[in-house]
N, C-alpha and C positions, 0 to 999 in steps of 0.2 A: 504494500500500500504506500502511495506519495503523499505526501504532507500537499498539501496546498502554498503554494510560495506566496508570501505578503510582499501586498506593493510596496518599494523602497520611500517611496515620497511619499505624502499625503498630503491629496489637493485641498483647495479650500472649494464649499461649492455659493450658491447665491446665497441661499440658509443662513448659511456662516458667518459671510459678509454683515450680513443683516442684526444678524446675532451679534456681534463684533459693537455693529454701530450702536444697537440698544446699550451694549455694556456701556460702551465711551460716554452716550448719551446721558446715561442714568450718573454714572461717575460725575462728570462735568457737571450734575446740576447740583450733585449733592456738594460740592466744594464750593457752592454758591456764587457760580461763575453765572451773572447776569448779561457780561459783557462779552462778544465773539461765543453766542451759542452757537451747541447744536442741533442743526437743522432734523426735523422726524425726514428717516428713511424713507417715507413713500415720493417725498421731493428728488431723490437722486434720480440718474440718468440709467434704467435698466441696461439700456444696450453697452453701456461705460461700465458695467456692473460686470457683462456677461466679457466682456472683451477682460475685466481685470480675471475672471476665475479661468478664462481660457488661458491668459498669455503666458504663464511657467509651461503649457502645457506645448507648445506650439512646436510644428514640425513644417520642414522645408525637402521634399524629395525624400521622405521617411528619414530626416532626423533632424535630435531637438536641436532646434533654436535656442535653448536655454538648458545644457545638457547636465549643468553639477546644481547642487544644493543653492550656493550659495548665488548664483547667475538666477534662481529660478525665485528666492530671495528678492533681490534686485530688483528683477523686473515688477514683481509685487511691488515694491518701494516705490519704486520709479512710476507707476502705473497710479496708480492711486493718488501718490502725492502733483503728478503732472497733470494727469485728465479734468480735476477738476470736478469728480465723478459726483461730488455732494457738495450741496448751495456754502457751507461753510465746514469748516472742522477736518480739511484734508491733511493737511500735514498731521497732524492729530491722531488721525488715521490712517495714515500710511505707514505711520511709527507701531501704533499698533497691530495692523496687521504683517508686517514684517515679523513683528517677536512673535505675537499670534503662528505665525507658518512656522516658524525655526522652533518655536516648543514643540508643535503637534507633530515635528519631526525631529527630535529627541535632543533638539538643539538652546543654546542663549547666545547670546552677545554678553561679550567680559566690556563694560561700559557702563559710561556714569548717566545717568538720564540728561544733565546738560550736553553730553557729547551728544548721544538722539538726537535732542535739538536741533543742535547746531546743526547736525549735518543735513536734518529737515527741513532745517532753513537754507541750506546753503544748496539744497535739489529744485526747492522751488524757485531759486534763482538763476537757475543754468536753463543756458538757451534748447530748446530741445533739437535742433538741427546739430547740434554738439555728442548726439547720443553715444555714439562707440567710445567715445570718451568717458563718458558719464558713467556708462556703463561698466568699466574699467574701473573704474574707481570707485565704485557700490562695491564692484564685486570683489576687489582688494581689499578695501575697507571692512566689507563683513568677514571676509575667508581670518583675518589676522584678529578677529576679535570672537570669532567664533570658537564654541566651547559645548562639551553632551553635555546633559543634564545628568545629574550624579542622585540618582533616586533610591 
């Protein structure tokens, strides 16, 4: 008898997202943040939604586009915090669901919540015609701070 092989990665699927955005949402209000809320999920962009849970998955000629952990990461990052995919709170959420994806795959970032930040802030400021760069430098950025979770 064969065991059944588990998928190595674990995608995120729209659920998720949504789930994701509840949590942030409910957090954020309880810290009595009045000011730069967030937006209820039914305002997001589904088709921005559907492009964010496809893009780690993407394949060019049967292969990925985004073939390590940390690239598939990335693009999650990158995707969320560029598209604009919710009226306000993306960076926000692109922080979160990047760690969101690296735990549900047995992973963390070794970082200090201002480093997050900063580098959320400094994605939303790159030009996106800039991307293989960009790119490049997510995925250096995460690969050297990345770390399993020790359970």
């Amino acid at each position: 008898m064969t065991e059944e092989k588990k998928p190595s990665i674990v995608y995120f699927t729209s659920g998720d997202i949504e789930t994701l955005h509840a949590a942030l949402s409910k957090w954020w209000s309880k810290k009595g943040q009045d000011i730069d809320p967030i937006p209820p999920f039914e305002l997001a962009r589904v088709e921005d939604i559907d492009a964010l849970v496809n893009a780690p998955r993407q394949k060019f000629y049967d292969r990925e586009a985004y073939p390590t952990l940390e690239e598939k990461a990335a693009i999650i990052f990158y995707t969320v915090n560029k598209r604009q995919i919710f009226l306000n709170g993306n960076k926000r959420m692109s922080t979160l669901c990047l760690g969101a994806f690296l735990f549900q795959n047995g992973k963390l970032l070794n970082l200090t919540s201002d480093e997050l930040t900063k580098k959320a802030l400094w994605l939303a400021q790159t030009e996106a015609l800039e991307f293989p760069a960009i790119k490049a430098e997510l995925v250096g950025w995460i690969r050297t701070r990345l770390v399993d979770i020790n359970l």
